[in-house]
Backbone as JSON, one array per atom type, in Angstrom:
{
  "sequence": "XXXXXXXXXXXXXXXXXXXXXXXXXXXXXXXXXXXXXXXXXXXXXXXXXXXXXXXXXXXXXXXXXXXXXXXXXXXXXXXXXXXXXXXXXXXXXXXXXXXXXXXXXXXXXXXXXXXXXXXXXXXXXXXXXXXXXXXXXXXXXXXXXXXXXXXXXXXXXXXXXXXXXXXXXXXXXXXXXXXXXXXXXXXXXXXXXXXXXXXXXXXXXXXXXXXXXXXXXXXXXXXXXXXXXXXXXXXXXX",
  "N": [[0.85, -1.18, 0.0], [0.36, 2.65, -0.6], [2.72, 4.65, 1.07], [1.96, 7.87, 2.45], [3.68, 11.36, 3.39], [3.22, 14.08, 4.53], [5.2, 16.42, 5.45], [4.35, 17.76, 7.77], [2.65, 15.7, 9.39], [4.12, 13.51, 9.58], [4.75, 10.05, 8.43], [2.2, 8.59, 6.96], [-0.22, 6.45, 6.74], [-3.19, 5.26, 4.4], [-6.03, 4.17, 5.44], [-7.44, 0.85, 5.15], [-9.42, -0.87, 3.52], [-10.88, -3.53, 4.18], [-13.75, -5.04, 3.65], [-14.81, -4.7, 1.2], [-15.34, -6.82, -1.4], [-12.34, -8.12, -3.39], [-12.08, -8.17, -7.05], [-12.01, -10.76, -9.52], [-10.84, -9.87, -12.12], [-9.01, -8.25, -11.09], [-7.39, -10.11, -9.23], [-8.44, -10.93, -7.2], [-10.88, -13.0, -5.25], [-13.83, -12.58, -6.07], [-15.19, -12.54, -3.13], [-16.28, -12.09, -0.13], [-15.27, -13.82, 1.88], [-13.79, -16.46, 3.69], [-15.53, -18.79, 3.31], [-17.24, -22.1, 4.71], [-15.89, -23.75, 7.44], [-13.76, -26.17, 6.5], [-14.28, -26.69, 3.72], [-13.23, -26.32, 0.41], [-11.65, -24.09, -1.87], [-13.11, -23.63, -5.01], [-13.51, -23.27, -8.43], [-15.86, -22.18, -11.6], [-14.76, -21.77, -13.86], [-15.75, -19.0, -13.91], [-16.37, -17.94, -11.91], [-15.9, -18.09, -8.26], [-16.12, -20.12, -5.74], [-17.25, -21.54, -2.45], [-16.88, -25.37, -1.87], [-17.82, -27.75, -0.44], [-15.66, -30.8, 0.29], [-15.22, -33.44, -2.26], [-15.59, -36.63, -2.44], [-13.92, -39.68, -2.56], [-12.52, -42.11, -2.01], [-12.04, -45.93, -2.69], [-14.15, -48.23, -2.24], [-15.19, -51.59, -1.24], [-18.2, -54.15, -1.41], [-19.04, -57.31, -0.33], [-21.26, -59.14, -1.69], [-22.82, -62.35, -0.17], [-25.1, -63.31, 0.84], [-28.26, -62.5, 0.04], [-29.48, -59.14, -0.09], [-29.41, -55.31, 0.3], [-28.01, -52.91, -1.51], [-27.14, -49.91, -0.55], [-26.61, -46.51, -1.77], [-24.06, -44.66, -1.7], [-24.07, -40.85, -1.22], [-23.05, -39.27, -3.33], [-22.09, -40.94, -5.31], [-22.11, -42.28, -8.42], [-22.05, -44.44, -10.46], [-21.22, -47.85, -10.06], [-19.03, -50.54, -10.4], [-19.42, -53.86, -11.32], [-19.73, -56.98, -10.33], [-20.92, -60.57, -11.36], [-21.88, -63.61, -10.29], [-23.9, -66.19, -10.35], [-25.56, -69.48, -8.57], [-23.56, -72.63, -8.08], [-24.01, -75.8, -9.68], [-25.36, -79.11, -9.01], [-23.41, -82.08, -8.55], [-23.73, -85.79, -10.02], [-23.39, -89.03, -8.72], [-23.58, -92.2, -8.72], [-22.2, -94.27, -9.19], [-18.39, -94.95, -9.57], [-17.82, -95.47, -12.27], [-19.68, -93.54, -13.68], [-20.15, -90.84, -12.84], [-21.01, -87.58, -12.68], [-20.3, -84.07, -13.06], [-21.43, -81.18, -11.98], [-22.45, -77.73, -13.46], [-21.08, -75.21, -13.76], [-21.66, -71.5, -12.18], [-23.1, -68.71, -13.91], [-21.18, -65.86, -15.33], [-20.99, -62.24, -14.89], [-19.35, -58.95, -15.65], [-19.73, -55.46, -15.09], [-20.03, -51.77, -15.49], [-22.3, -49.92, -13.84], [-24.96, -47.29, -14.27], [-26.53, -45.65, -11.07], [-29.06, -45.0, -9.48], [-30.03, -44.77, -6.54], [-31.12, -47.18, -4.3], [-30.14, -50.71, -4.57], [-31.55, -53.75, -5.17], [-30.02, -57.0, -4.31], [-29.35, -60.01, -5.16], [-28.64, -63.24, -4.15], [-26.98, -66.22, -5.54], [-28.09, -69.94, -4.5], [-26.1, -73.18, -4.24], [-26.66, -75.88, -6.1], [-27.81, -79.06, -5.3], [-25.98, -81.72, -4.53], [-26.72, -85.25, -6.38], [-27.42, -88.96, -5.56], [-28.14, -90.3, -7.83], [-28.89, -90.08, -11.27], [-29.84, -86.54, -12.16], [-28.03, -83.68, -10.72], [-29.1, -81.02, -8.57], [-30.07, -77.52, -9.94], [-28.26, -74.79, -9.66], [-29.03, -71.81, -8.65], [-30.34, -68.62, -9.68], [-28.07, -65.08, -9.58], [-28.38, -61.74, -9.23], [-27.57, -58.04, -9.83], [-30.07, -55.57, -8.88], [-32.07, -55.0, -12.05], [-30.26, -54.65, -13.6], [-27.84, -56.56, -13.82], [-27.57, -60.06, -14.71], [-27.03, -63.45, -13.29], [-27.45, -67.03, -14.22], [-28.03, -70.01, -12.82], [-25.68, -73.09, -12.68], [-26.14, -76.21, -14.64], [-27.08, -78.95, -13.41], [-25.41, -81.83, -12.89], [-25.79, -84.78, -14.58], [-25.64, -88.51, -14.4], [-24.76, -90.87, -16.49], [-21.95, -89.54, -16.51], [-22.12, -86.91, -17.81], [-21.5, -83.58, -17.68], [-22.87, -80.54, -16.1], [-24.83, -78.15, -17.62], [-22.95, -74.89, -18.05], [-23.95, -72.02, -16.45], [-25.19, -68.59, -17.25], [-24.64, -65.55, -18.22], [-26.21, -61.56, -18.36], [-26.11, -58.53, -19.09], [-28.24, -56.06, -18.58], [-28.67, -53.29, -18.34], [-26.11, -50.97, -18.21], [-22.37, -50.61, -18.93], [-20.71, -53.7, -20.19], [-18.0, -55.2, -19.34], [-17.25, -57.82, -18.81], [-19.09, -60.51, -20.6], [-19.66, -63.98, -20.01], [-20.25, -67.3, -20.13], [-20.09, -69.37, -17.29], [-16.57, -69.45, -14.74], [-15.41, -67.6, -16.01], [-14.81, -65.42, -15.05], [-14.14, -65.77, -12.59], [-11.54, -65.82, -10.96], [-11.88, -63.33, -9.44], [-12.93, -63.89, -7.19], [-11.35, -66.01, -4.87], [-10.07, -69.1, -4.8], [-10.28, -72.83, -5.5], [-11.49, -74.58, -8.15], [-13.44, -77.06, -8.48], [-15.5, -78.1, -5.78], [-14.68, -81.17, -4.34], [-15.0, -82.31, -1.68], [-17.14, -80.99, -0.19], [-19.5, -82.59, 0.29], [-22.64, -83.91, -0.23], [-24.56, -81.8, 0.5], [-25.54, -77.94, -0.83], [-22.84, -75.7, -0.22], [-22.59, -72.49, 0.87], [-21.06, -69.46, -0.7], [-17.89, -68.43, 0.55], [-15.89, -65.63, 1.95], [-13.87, -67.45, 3.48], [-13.84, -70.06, 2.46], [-12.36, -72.74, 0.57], [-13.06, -72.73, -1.81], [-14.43, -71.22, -5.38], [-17.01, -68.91, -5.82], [-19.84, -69.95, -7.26], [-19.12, -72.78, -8.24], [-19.41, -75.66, -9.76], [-20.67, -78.81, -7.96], [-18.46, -81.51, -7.72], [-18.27, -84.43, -9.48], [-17.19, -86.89, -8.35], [-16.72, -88.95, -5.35], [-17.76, -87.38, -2.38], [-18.06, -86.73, 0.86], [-14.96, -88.42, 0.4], [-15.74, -92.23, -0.08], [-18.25, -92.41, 0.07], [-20.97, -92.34, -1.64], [-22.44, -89.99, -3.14], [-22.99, -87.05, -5.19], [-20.97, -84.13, -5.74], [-22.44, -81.01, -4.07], [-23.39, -78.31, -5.27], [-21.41, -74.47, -5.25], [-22.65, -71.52, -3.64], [-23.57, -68.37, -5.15], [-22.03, -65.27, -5.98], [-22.05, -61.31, -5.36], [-20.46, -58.68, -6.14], [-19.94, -55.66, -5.53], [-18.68, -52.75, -6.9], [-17.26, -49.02, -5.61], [-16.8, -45.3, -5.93], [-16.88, -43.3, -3.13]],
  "CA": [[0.0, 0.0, 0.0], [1.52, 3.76, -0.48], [2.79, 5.46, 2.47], [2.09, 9.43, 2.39], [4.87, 12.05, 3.48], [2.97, 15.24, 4.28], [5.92, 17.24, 6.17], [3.43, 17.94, 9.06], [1.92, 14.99, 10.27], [4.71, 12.85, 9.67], [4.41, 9.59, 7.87], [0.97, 8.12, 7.31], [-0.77, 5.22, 5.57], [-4.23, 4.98, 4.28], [-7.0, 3.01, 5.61], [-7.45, -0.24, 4.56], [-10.56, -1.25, 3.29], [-11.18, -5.06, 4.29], [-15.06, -5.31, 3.51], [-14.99, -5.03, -0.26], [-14.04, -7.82, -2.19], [-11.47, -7.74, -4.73], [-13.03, -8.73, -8.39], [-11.61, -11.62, -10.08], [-9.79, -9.49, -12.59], [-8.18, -7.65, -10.22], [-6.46, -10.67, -8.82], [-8.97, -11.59, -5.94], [-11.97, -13.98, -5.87], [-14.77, -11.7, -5.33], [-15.89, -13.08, -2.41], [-15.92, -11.17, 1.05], [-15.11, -14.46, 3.42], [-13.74, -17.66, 3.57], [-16.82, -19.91, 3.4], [-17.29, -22.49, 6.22], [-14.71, -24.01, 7.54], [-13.17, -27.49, 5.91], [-14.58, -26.57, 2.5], [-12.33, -26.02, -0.49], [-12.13, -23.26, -2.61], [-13.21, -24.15, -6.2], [-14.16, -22.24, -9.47], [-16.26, -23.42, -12.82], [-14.25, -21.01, -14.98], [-16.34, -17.86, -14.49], [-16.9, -17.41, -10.27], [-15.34, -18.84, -7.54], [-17.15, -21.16, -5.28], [-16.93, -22.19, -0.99], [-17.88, -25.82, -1.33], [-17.05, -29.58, 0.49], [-14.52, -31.45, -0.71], [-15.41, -34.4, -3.24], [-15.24, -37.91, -1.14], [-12.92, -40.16, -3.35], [-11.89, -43.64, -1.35], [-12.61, -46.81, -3.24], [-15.02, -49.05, -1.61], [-15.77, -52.79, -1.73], [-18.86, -54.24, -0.91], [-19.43, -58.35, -0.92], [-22.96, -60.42, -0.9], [-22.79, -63.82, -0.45], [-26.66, -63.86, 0.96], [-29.5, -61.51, -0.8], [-29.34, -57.9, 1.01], [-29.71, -54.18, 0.12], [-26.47, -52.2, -1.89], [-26.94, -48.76, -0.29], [-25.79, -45.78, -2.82], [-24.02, -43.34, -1.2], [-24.74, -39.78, -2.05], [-22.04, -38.75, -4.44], [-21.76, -42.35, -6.17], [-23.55, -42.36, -9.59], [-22.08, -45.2, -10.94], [-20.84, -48.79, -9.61], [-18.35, -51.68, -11.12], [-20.25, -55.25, -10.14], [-19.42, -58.48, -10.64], [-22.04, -61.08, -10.58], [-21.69, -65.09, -10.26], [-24.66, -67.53, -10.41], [-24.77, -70.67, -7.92], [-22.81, -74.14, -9.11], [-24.65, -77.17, -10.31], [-24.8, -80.26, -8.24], [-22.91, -82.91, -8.74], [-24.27, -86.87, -9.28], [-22.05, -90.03, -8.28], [-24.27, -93.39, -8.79], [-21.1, -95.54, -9.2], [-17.39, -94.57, -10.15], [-17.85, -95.0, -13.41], [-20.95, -93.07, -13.99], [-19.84, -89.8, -12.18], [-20.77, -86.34, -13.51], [-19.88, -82.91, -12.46], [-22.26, -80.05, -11.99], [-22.28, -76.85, -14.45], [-20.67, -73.49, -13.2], [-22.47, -70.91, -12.57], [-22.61, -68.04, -15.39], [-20.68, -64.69, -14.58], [-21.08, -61.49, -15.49], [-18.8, -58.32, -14.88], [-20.15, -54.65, -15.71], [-20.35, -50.65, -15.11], [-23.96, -49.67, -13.56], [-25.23, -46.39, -13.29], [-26.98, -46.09, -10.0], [-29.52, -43.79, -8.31], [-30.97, -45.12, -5.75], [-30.79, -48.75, -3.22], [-30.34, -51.57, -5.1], [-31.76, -55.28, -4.21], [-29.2, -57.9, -4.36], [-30.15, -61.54, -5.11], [-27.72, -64.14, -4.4], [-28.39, -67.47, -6.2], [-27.77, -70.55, -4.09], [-25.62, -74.16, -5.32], [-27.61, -77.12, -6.06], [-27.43, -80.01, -4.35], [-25.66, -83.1, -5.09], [-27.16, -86.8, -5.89], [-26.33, -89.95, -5.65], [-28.09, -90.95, -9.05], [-29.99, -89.23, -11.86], [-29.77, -85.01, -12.11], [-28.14, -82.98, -9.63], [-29.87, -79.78, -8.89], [-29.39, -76.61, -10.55], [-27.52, -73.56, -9.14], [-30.01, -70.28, -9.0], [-29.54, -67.04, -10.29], [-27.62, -64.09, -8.83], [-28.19, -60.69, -10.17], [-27.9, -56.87, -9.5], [-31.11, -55.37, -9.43], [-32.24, -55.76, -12.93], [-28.77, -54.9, -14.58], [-26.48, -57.24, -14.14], [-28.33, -61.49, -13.63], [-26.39, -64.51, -14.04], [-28.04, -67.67, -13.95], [-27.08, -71.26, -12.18], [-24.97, -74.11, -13.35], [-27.22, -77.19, -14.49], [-26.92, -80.25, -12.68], [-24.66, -83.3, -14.12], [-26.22, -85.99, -15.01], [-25.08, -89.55, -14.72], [-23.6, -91.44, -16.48], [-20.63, -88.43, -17.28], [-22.7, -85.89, -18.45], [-21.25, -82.58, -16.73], [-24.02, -79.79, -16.25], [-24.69, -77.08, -18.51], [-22.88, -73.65, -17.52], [-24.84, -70.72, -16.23], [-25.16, -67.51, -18.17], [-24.58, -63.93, -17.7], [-26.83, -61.29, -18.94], [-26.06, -57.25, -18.61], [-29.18, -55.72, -19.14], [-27.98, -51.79, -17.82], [-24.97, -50.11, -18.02], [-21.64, -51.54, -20.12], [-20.55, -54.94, -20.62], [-16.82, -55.79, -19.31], [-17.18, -59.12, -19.23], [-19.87, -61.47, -20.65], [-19.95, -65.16, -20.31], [-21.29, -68.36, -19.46], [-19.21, -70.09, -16.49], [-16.7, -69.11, -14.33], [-14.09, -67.08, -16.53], [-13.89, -63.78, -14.68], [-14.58, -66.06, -11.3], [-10.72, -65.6, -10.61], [-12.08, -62.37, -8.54], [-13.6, -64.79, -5.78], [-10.3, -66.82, -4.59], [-10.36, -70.36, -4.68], [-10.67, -73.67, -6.42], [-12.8, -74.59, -8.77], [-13.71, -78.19, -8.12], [-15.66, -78.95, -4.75], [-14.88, -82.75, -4.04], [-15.29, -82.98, -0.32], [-18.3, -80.6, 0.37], [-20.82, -83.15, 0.36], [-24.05, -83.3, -0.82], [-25.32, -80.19, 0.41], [-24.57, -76.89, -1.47], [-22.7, -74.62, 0.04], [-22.72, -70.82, 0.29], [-19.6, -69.12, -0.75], [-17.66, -67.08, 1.63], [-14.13, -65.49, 1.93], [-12.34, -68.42, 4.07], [-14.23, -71.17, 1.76], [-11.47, -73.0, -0.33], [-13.85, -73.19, -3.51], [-14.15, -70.06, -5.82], [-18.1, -68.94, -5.95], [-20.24, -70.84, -8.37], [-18.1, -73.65, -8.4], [-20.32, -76.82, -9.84], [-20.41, -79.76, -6.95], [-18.05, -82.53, -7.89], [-19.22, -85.56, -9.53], [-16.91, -87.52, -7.21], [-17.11, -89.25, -4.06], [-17.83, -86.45, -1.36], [-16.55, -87.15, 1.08], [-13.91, -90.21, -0.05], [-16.26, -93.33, 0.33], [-19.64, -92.04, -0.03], [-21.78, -92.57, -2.83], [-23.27, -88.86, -3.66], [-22.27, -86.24, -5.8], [-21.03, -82.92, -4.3], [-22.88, -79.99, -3.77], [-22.42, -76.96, -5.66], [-21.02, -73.79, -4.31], [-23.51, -70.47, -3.93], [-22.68, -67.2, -5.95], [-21.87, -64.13, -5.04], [-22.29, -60.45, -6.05], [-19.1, -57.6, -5.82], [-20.25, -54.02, -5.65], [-16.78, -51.68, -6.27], [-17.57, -47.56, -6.03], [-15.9, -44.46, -4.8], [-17.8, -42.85, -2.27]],
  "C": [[0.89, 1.24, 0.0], [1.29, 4.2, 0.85], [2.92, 7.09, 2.11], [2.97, 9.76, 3.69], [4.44, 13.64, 3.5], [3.58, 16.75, 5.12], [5.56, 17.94, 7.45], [3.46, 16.93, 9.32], [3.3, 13.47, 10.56], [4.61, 11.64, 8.38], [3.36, 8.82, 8.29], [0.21, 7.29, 6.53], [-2.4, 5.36, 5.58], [-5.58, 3.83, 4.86], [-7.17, 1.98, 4.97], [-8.66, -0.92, 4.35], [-10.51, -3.13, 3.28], [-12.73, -5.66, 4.45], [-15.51, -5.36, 1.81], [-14.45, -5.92, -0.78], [-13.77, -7.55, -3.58], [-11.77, -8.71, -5.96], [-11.7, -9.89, -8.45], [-10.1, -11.18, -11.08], [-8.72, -8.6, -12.14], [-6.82, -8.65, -9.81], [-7.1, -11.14, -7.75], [-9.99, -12.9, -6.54], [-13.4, -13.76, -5.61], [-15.6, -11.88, -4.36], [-15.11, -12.27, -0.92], [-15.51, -12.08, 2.45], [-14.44, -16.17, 3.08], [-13.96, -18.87, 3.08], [-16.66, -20.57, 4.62], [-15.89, -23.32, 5.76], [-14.91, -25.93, 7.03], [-14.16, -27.69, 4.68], [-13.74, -26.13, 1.62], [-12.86, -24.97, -1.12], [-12.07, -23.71, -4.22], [-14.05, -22.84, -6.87], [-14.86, -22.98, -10.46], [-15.47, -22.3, -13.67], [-14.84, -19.62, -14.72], [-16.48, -17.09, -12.61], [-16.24, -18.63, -9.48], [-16.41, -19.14, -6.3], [-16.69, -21.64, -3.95], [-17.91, -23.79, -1.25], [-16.81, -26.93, -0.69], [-16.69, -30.08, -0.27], [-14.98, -32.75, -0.77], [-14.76, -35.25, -2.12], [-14.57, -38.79, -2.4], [-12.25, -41.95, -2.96], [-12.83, -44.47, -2.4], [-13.37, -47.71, -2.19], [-15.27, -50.33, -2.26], [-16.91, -53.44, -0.86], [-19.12, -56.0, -1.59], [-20.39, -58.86, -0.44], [-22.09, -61.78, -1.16], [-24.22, -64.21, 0.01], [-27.35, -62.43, 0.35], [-29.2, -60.49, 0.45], [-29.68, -56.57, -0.23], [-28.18, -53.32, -0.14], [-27.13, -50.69, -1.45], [-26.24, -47.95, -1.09], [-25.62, -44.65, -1.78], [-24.19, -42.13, -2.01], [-24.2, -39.3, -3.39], [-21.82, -40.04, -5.19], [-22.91, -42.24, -7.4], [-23.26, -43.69, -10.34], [-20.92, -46.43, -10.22], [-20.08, -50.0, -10.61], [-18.88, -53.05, -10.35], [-19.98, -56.36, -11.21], [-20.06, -59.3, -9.7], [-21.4, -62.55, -10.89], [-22.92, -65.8, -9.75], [-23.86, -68.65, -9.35], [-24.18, -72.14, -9.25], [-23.91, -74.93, -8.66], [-24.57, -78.1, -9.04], [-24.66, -81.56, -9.45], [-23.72, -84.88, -8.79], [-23.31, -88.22, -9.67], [-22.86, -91.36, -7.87], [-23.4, -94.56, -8.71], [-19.39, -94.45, -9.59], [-17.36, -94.58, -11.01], [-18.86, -94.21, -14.64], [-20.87, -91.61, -12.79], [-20.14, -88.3, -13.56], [-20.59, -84.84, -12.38], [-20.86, -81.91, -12.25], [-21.86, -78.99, -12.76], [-21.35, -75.67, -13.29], [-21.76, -72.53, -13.09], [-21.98, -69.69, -13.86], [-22.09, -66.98, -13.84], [-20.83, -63.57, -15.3], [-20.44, -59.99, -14.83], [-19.24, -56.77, -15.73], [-19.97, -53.43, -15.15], [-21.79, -50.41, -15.04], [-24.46, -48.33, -13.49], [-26.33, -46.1, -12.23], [-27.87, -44.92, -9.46], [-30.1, -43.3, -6.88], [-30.72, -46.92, -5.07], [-30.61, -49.34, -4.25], [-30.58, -53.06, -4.2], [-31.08, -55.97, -4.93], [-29.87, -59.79, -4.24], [-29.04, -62.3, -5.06], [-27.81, -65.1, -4.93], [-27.93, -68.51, -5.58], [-26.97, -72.19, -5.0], [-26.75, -74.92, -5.22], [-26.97, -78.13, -5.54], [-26.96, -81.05, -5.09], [-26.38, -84.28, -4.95], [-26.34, -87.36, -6.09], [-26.86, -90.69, -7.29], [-28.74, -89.94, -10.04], [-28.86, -87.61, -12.1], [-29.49, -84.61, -11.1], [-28.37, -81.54, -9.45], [-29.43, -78.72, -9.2], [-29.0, -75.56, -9.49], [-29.39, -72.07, -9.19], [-28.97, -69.53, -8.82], [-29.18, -66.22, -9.37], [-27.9, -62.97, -9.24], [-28.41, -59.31, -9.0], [-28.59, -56.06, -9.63], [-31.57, -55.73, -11.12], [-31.12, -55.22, -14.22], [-28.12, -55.87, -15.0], [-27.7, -58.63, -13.33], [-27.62, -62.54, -14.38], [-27.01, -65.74, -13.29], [-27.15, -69.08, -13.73], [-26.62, -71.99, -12.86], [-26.33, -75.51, -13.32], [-26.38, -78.2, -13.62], [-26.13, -81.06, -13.05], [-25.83, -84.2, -13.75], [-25.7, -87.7, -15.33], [-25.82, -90.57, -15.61], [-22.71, -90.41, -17.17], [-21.55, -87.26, -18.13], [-22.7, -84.66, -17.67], [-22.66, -81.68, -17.24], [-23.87, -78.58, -16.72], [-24.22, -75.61, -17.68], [-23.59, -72.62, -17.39], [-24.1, -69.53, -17.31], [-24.78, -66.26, -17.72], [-24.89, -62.97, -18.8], [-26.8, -59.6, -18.15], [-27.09, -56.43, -19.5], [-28.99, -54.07, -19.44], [-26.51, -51.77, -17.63], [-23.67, -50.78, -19.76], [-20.79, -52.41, -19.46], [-19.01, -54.54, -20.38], [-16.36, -56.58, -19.38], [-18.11, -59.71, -18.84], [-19.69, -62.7, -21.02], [-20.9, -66.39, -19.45], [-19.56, -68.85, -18.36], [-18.76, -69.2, -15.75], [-15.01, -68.21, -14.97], [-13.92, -66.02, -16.06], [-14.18, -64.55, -12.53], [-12.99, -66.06, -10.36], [-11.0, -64.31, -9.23], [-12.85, -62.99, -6.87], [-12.54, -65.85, -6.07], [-10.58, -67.87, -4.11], [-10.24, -71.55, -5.48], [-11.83, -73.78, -7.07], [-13.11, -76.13, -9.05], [-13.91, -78.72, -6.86], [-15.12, -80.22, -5.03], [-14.85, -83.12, -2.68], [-16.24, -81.92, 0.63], [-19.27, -81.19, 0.85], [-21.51, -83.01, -0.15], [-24.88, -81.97, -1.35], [-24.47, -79.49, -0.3], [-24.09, -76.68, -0.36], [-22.23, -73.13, -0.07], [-21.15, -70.45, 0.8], [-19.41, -68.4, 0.34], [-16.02, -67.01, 1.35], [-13.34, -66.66, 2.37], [-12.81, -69.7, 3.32], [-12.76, -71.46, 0.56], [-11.88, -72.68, -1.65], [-14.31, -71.57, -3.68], [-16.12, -70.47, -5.62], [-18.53, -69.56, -7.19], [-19.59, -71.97, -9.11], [-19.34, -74.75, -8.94], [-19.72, -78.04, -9.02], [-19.45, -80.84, -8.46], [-18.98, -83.75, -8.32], [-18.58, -86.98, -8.92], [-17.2, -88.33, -6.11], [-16.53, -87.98, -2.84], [-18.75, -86.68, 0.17], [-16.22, -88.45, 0.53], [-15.17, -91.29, 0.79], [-17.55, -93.41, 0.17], [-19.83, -91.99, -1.81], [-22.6, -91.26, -3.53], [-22.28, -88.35, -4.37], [-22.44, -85.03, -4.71], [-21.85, -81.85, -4.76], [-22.63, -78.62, -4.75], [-22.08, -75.64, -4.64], [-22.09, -72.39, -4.83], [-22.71, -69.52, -4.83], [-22.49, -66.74, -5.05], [-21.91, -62.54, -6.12], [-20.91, -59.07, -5.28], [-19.42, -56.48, -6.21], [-18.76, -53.15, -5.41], [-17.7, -50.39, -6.47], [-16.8, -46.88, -5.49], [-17.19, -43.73, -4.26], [-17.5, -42.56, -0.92]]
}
């Protein structure tokens, strides 16, 4: 600021006006305050702007039973990966063993506005002769639905692979089985589940939608195994 020099008074500086704000082209941001506190200052090109700072962390969210995907507020769009249950397995003799199908998988971008309902699809069960039961479907609301592994069928007739079917958003990866099922860690051949399905989970050896074994499960027993449930993988930032 200048300092005046008027041989009387001595030297003397001007008042300082700190209630006007300084324009844009001046060099300020015409704004007379701060904003609140732990808000950023942001512009769109034309005016400058007090608001809250953009939330940014990645988030993972896994079903393994039917539930409710909550959208947080700032999330408009979600990466999901779906998996159908596995087939069961049927085991009438050793040489008349079949395997159960996979389930299908399907991996996609969603955009989102609102809850979504989550369907998990359970495995089918293993026999000991005949058809073993099919896998049900998994899907993300009605975007993303991949349907179960069929049954095997003895004598050696493994069961048809489930599907995957992206109705909303875009398509990253569509198939039948369990080719993007690498994202759920595990094997992919129950043989000592048993009968029953069961439902995937993180410390489970077997990858989701695994089709039951057409094996002896356990060693000595006469059934086929079980398939393994899906599962559904919600990624967002939020």
């Amino acid at each position: 600021m200048p300092v005046i020099i008027d041989g009387t008074s001595g030297i003397t500086t001007p008042a300082v006006d700190t209630t006007t704000a300084i324009t844009a082209a001046d060099g300020g941001t015409g704004l007379t305050s701060a904003g609140t506190a732990g808000n950023v200052l942001t512009s769109n090109g034309t005016t400058w702007t007090s608001a809250a700072a953009a939330s940014g962390q990645l988030q993972t969210q896994l079903f393994t039973a039917p539930g409710t995907w909550t959208k947080p507020a700032s999330c408009t769009q979600v990466r999901v990966t779906v998996v159908g249950g596995g087939g069961g397995g049927s085991f009438p003799a050793l040489s008349q063993n079949a395997k159960g199908g996979e389930g299908g998988a399907a991996q996609a971008i969603v955009p989102v506005s609102a809850p979504v309902s989550i369907t998990v699809g359970a495995g089918g069960a293993g026999v000991a002769s005949g058809t073993g039961a099919s896998g049900s479907t998994s899907s993300f609301g009605p975007a993303v639905s991949c349907t179960g592994g069929g049954g095997g069928t003895a004598p050696a007739t493994v069961g048809t692979p489930g599907s995957g079917t992206v109705s909303v958003g875009t398509t990253i990866r569509n198939a039948y089985g369990l080719t993007i099922g690498t994202v759920f860690s595990g094997v992919n051949n129950p043989g000592v589940n048993g009968p029953t399905a069961s439902a995937f989970s993180t410390t489970s050896i077997y990858t989701a939608g695994s089709g039951g074994s057409g094996s002896q499960a356990p060693a000595g027993a006469t059934t086929g195994g079980g398939g393994i449930g899906g599962a559904v993988l919600v990624e967002f930032i939020g």
